[in-house]
N, C-alpha and C positions, 0 to 999 in steps of 0.2 A: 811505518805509517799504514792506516787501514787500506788506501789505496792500492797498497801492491796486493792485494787480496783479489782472486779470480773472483769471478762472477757463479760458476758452479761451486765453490767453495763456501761464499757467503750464502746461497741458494740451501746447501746443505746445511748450516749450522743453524738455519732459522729451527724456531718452536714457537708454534702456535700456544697461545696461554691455556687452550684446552689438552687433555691427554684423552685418547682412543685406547679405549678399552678391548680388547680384541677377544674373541673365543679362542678353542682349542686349537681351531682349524685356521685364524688369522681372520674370522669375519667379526666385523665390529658390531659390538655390542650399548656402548656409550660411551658419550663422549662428557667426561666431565671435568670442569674448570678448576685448574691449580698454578696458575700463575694472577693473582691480587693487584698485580700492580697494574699493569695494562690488561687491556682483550684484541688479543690478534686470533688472528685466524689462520688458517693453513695457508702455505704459499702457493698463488694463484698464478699459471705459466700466461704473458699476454694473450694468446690463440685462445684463452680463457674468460677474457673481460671484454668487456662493452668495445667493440668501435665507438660507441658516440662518447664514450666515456675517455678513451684516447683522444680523440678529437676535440674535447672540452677542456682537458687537462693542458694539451698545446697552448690552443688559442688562450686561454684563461694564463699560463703561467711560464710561455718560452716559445711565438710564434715561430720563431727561428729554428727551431731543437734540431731541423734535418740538416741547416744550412754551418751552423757554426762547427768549432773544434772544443765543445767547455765554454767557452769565453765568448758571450756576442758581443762583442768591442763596439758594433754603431749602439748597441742599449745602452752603453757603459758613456759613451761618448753624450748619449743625450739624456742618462738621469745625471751627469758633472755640469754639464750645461744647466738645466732646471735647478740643479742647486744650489749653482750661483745666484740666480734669477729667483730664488728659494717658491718656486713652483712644484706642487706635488705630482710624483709620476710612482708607475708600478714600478721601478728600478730596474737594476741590471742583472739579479740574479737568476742563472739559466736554469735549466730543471738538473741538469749536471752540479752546477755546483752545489745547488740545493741536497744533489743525493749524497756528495764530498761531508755536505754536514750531517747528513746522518750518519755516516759511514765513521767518524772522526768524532770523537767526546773533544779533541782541542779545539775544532771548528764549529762547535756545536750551536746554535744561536739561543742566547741569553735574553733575560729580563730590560735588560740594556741594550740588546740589540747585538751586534760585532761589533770588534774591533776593525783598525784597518789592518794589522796584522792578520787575525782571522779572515778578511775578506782577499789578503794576496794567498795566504795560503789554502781557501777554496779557490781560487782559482788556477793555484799549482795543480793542486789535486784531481781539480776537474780536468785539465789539458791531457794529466796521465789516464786518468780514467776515458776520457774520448781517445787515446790510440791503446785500448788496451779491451776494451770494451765495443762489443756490437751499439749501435743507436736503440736497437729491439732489447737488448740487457736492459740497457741503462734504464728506459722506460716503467721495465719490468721491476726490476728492483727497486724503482723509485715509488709504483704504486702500492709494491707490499713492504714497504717500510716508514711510507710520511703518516704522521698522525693528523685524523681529521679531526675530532674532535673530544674533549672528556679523553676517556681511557683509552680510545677506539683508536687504534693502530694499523694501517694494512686497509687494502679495497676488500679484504673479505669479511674483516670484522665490521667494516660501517654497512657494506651493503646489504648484510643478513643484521643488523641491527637496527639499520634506519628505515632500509625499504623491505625487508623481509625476502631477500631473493640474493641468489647466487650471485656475481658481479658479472657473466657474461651476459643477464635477462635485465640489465640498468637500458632504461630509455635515455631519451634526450633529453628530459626534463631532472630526471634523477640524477643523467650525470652532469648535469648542469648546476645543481645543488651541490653533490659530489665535490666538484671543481671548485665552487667557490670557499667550501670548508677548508681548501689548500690554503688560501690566502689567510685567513678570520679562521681558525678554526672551534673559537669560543665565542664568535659576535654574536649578538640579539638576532634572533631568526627575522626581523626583518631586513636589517643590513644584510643577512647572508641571501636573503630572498633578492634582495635589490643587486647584489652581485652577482645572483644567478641568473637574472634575465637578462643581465647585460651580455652573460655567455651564452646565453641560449639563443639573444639576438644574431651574433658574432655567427654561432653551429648552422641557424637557419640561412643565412644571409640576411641582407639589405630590406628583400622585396617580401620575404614572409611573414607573415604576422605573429604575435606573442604578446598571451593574454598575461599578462604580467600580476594581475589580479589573484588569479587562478593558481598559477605558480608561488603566490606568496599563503595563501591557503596549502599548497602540499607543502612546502615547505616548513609551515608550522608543524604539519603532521608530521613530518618525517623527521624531526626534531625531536618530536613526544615519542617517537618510539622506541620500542625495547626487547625488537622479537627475538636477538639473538640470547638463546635460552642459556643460564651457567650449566646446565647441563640434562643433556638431550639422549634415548635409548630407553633399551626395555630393562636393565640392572642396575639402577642408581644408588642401591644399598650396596650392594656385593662391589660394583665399581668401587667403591670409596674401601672399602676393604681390599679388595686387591691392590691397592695404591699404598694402602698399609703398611700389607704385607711385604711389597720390593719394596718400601722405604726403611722398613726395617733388615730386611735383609742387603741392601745396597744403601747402606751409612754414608753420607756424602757425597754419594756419586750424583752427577743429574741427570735429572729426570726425562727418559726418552718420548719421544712425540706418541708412542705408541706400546702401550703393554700386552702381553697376550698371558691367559687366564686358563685355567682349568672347565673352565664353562662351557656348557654346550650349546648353541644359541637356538638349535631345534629343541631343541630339551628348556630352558627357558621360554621360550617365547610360549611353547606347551605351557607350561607351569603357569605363567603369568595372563594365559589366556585362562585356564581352565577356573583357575585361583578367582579371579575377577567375574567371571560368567556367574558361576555357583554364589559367592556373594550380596551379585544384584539380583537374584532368584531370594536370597536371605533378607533381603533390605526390609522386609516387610514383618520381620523376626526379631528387628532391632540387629542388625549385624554390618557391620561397615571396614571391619578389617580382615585380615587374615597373611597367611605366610607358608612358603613352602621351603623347604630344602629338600635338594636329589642329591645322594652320594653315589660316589663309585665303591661297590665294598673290597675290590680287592686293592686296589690304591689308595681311599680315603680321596679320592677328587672330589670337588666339591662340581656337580654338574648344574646346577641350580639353585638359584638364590634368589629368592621373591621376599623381601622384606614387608613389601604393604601393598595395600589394593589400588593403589596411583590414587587418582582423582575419586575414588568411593568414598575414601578416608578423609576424616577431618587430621589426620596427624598422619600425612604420606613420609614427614622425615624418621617418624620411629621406624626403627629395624625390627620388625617381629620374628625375624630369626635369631636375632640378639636381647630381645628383651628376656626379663626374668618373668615366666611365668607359673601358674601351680601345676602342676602335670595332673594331677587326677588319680586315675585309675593306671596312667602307663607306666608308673614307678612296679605295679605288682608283677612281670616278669621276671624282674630281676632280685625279688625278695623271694620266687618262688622258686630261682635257681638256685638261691644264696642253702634255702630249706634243704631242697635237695641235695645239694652239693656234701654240707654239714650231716646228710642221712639223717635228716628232721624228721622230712615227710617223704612219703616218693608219689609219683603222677596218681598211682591209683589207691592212696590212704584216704581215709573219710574223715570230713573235718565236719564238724555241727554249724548249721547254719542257721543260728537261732539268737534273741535276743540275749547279749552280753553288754556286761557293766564293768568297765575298769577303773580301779580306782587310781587314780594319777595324784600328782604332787597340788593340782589347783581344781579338785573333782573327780567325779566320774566319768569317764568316757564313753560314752552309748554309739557305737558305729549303726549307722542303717545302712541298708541295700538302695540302688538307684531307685528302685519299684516299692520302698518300703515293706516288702512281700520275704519274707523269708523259707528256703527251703529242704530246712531239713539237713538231713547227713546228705553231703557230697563228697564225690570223690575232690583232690587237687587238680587234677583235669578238669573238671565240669567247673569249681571253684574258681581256676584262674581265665577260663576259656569265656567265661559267664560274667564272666568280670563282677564276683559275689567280693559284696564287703568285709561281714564279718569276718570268713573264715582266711581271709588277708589281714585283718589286726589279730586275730587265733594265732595266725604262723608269725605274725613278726614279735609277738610275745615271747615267738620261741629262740627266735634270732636276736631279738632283741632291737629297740631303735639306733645304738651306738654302732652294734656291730653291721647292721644294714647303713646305716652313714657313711660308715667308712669301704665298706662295697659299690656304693657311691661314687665315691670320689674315685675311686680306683678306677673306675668305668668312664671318670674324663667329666663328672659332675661335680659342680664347685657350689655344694652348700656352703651357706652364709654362718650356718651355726650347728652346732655338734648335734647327735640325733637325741639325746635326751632334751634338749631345747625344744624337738617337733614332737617328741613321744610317740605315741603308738598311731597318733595322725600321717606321719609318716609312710606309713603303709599306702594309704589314700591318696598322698601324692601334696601333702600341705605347704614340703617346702617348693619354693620357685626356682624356676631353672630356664635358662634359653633354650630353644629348638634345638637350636645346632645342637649342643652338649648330648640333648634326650636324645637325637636323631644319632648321631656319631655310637654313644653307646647300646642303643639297637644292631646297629653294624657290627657289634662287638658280639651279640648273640651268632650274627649271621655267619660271623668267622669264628665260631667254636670258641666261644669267650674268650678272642684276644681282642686288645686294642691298640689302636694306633692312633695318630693327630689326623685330622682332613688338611688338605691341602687347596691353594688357591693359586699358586705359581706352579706352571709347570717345568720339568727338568729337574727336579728339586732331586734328593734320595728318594731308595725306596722307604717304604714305610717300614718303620721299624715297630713289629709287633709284640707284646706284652701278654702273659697269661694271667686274667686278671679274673677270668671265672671259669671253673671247671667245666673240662670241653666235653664231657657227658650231660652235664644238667643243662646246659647249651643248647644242644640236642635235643633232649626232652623238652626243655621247655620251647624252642621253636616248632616240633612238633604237635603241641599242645596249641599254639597260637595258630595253626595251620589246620584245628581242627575242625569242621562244621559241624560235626555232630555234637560235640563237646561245647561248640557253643549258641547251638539250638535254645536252648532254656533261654534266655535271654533276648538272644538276634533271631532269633526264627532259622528255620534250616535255608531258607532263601535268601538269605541276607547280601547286600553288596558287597559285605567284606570276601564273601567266598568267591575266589577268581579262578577259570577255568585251568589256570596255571599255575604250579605251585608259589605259597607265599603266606608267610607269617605275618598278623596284623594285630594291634590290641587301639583301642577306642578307648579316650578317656575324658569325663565333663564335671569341671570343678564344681566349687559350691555356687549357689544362685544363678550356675550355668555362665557364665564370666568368661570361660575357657575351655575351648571344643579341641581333642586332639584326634588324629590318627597317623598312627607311627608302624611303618610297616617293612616287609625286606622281600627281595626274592632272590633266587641264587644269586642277581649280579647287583641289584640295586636293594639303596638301603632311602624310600622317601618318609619326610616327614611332614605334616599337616597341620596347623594352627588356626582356628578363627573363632573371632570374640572380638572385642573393640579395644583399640588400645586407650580410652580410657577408664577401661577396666567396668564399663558400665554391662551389668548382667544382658542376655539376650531374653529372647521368648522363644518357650518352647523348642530350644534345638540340644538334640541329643548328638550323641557320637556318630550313630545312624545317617541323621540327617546333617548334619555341620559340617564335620573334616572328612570324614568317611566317602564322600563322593568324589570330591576333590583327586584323595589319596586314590579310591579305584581307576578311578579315569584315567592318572597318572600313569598308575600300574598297567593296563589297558594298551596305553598308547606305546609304553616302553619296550610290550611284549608283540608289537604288531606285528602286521606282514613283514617277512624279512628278519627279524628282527630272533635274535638264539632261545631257544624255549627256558621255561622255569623247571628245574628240577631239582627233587627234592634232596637234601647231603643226604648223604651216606654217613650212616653210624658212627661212631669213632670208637675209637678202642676202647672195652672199657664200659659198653652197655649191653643188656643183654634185654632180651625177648624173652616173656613170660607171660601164657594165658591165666587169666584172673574173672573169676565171679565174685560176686557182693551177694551178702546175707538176707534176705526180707525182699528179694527183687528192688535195692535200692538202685544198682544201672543193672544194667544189660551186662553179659561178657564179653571180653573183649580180650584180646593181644596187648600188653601194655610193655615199656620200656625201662629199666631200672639200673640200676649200680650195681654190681654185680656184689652180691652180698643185702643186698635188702627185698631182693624178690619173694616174694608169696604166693599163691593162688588162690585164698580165701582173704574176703576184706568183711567184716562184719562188724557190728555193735553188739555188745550184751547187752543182758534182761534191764530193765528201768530198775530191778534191784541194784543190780552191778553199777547201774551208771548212779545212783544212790549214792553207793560207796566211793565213787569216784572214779568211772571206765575211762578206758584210754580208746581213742578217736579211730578206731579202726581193724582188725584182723586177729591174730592170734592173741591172746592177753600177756604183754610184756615184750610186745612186736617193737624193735626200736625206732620202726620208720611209722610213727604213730602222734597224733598229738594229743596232750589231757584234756580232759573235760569235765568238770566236776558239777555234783547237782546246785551248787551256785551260782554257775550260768545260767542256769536255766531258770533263776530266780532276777528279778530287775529292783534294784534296791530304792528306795524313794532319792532322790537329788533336789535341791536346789534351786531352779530357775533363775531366780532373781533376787538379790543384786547379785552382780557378778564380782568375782572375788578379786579384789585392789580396789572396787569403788571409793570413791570421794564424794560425799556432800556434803553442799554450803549452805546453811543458816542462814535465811535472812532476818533478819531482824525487824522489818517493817513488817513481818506479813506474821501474824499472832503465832506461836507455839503450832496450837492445837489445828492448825491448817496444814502441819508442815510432817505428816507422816508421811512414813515408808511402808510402803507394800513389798511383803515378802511374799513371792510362791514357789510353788517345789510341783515336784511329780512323784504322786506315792508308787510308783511302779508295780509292785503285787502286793505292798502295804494296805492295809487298809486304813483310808482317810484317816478315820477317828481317831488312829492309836499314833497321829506324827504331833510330836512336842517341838514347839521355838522355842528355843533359851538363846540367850544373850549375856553370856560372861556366869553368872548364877544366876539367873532370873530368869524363870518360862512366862512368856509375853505373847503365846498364843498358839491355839491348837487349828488340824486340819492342812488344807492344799496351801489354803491364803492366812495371811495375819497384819495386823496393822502394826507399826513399832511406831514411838513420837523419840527419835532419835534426839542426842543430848552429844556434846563436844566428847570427841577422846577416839582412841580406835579400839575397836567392837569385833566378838567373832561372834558372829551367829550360826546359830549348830540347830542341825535337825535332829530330831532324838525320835526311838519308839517310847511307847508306854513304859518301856523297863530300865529304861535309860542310856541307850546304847545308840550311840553315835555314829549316823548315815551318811551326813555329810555336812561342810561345813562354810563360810566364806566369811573373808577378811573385808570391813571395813572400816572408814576412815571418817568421822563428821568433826567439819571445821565453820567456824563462824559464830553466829549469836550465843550470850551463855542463857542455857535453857535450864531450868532446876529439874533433877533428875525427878522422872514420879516415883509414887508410891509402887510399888507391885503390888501389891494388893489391889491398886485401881487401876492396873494395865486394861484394857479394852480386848476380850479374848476372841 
């Protein structure tokens, strides 16, 4: 039976329905709610709760409690008397047998009330429990285990629910409500009000007054409230993930009062302040979210985890370390390692930085620059440090989008769909991806292209590392993310990114600006940065510069304070060598660059506008392998299409006459000249120039851009369904 069960034994096996999330060090970091069924609270030691709250409890439900053994036989003796006389009385159970029935699922009291079987056997139970048992236990265990009301279980749960405070700061009046909920724990708050004044009478004595009025007003209050929060701290996102993660890892086991995490809570609470500050400085940008993760790079610990801006945010439950979002500009690191790696390109080859048209499966592809400015021959330094567009779909032309997908994934990225799916968009950052993922395989740069998992339980293994990018191009290219000079053109030589400590950073801002990153490393940390709105509504005006890039310094800033081990820069790895290089026409300056050993040169130049005529290669000696092509077709922009977009569908209506219901087509003659672009439609030209009007007619249609000579620029697929329209004459198309 439960009775033979000590008092320090039962004391130990409680669980509050909340779990404590704990940091590295054992300090708590949140506290969030995983037990549904009730809301208990931590076990609260008497020397903890209210005196008047003891004293209400008494008087209210066992004035006897110090005098009896379990059983006060004169109650017993005069609720059998009243019953006879069938006169209502509070009865005879003591707060002992009362705790027999919690302690006991056979004794338990029902919808029906006990048996008389259940009523001898609490009062067995209670005899053993009073010679086995302090009066001070029994007390104790009786307050954190009767339920007062609803789900509320335990003096900790009702007192930070009903009256918003600890249970040792309950008044007289509170534990006089308190008390009453013992008896009624579901009565109409005026019944429980009119039970409590009668204990408040009882606490004050005879001669005191009590406005019973007044008392039946807090009562209502305290009824209506709800302040014991499901869950309370600075990591509500990461909490629930670390609850995950031991549940995954501990299969059936249950679940302790308290888990401890990988998290740093000075490092957090930094995070979640800094994250939150910068923000409400944004708010006026249109900006209301944002997210941070801090790694450990040589464990993969996850030291930070800022899911969303609390109370900033119309949507605090999204996790924007988990969300899938577009990365931008930060995917071009690791296309420019993949370049190098392959002995594409090397840091200092020249790539054209000029308008390009490619032609894809659904169009042309026309990349632009952030600044829509383009500049010329740059080296792959200045290109990826500049965070320049083009000559990022130039290189992944040369990798290709399938073989850059699957370098991807390797690095711990879970696209959604194969890179020919993204195309040469891919480059720019089109498909979506979570923080964590971008953030983790940054870490992968900063450990010489290995990868590992991040982790969120501590103890776990080491991490087990993976070579998943060549630990030369690694090298280079965190070098190159580390460079100020290199990335001058763009951020200016004073930029925030540059910290007086070493440290690799790249900034990246999707389309309609939606999505602000900056993702960065230093010898020991690897943070990441996210802000934009989670529902995906564009901002104003916020660049890389100004969005995550503050956030991310600050970060960095605070990581490397007083006290705190300096950033320095790795050391080479096997495998690279040092080589001085000049460029042709004073395109950069000279400089010491880094390469593969086997792809260094000291001249990097372009030939004559003849040569690049013929079709020049991107860079130094003619037939240079670490070079990319460039033919005089780039440098031409071909007319496209605008509008309709290719898959469109339209519907006919039928009430609304024919000749109301045209289609506007436009295009962009790029270096065409206007006059010579032809519309056809299947065999019919239906109108010359940028614009043309079509009177669209049932069936699916390709409409083709043509020059003067017939030759085919580009093209789009569509679809018209609904009213049947009689086809016109061509001859009377409208040009």
């Amino acid at each position: 039976m439960a009775g033979a069960q000590t008092f320090d034994a039962l004391r130990a096996e409680h669980r509050p329905s909340d779990t404590q999330i704990l940091d590295r060090r054992g300090e708590p970091l949140q506290r969030l709610r995983t037990d549904t069924r009730v809301r208990r609270g931590d076990w609260v030691p008497l020397a903890r709760i209210s005196p008047a709250l003891r004293q209400a409890l008494v008087l209210s439900e066992d004035k006897r409690f110090y005098e009896h053994a379990g059983v006060d036989w004169r109650a017993v003796s005069a609720a059998a008397w009243a019953n006879l006389w069938h006169t209502r009385t509070r009865g005879a159970s003591t707060l002992t047998m009362q705790l027999a029935g919690l302690l006991d699922d056979d004794l338990r009291l029902g919808t029906g009330g006990r048996s008389i079987r259940q009523k001898i056997g609490q009062a067995v139970m209670a005899t053993r429990l009073e010679t086995q048992w302090r009066k001070d236990e029994i007390l104790e265990a009786y307050l954190n285990l009767v339920p007062f009301r609803g789900e509320l279980v335990g003096i900790d749960a009702l007192s930070r629910t009903l009256f918003a405070k600890a249970p040792h700061g309950l008044q007289d009046h509170e534990a006089a409500i308190a008390a009453a909920l013992v008896r009624a724990p579901n009565a109409h708050p005026a019944l429980v009000a009119e039970r409590a004044c009668g204990v408040l009478k009882d606490m004050r004595g005879p001669q005191a007054q009590v406005d019973c009025v007044a008392l039946d007003m807090q009562t209502e209050m305290a009824l209506s409230r709800r302040a014991f929060a499901p869950s309370d701290g600075v990591a509500p996102h990461a909490a629930r993930r670390v609850l995950a993660a031991w549940r995954a890892a501990h299969a059936g086991e249950p679940l302790p009062a308290s888990l401890r995490s990988t998290l740093d809570a000075r490092v957090q609470r930094l995070a979640l302040q800094t994250l939150t500050q910068h923000v409400k400085e944004l708010h006026g940008r249109n900006v209301e979210d944002g997210a941070v993760v801090v790694l450990d790079n040589a464990s993969g610990d996850v030291l930070a985890w800022v899911g969303s801006t609390g109370a900033l945010s119309a949507a605090a439950e999204v996790d924007g370390v988990l969300a899938p979002r577009q990365p931008a500009s930060t995917l071009k690191p690791f296309l420019y390692a993949q370049a190098i790696a392959e002995r594409r390109l090397t840091a200092a080859s020249l790539i054209d930085d000029s308008p390009a048209a490619l032609q894809t499966g659904s169009g042309l592809y026309i990349p632009q620059n952030y600044d829509r400015r383009f500049k010329g021959w740059v080296s792959a330094r200045t290109a990826l440090a500049s965070s320049l567009n083009v000559p990022a779909v130039r290189t992944l032309v040369m990798v290709s989008p399938d073989a850059f997908a699957h370098q991807l994934r390797a690095l711990g990225i879970g696209l959604r769909e194969g890179g020919d799916y993204y195309g040469y968009s891919l480059a720019l950052g089109s498909a979506e991806m979570p923080l964590l993922q971008l953030t983790n395989a940054y870490r992968a740069l900063a450990n010489d292209g290995r990868f590992s998992l991040t982790a969120l339980l501590p103890g776990g293994p080491a991490p087990q590392f993976k070579q998943v990018l060549d630990a030369a191009a690694s090298f280079i290219v965190s070098d190159i993310l580390a460079d100020t000079n290199a990335r001058a053109p763009t951020f200016g030589s004073d930029s925030l990114l540059a910290t007086r400590f070493w440290t690799a950073v790249k900034t990246g801002t999707s389309k309609d600006m939606r999505d602000n990153w900056a993702v960065g490393y230093s010898q020991r940390y690897t943070v990441g940065v996210w802000v934009g709105n989670a529902s995906g509504a564009a901002m104003w005006d916020v660049s890389g510069t100004s969005g995550a890039a503050p956030v991310w310094a600050a970060l960095m800033r605070a990581l490397h304070g007083p006290g705190a081990a300096p950033s320095r820069a790795p050391t080479p790895p096997a495998g690279v060598v040092a080589q001085r290089v000049s460029f042709g026409n004073g395109l950069e300056a000279a400089r010491s660059e880094w390469f593969i050993p086997g792809t260094q040169q000291a001249l990097f130049a372009i030939e004559s506008e003849a040569g690049r005529a013929d079709g020049s290669r991107a860079s130094g000696p003619k037939g240079s392998k670490n070079s990319i092509g460039n033919s005089a077709s780039d440098d031409a922009i071909a007319p496209r299409i605008t509008a309709p977009q290719d898959g469109t569908t339209l519907a006919l209506d039928p009430d609304i006459p024919p000749a109301r219901q045209r289609l506007t087509l436009s295009a962009e003659a790029g270096s065409a000249p206007p006059a010579q672009l032809r519309w056809w439609i299947g065999e019919r030209e239906i109108g010359r120039g940028e614009r043309a009007q079509w009177l669209p007619w049932p069936g699916r249609h390709t409409v083709q851009l043509r020059d003067a000579q017939g030759r085919v620029h580009d093209e789009r697929r569509v679809e018209v369904r609904g009213a049947t329209v009689k086809a016109p004459d061509a001859r009377r198309t409208p040009r």
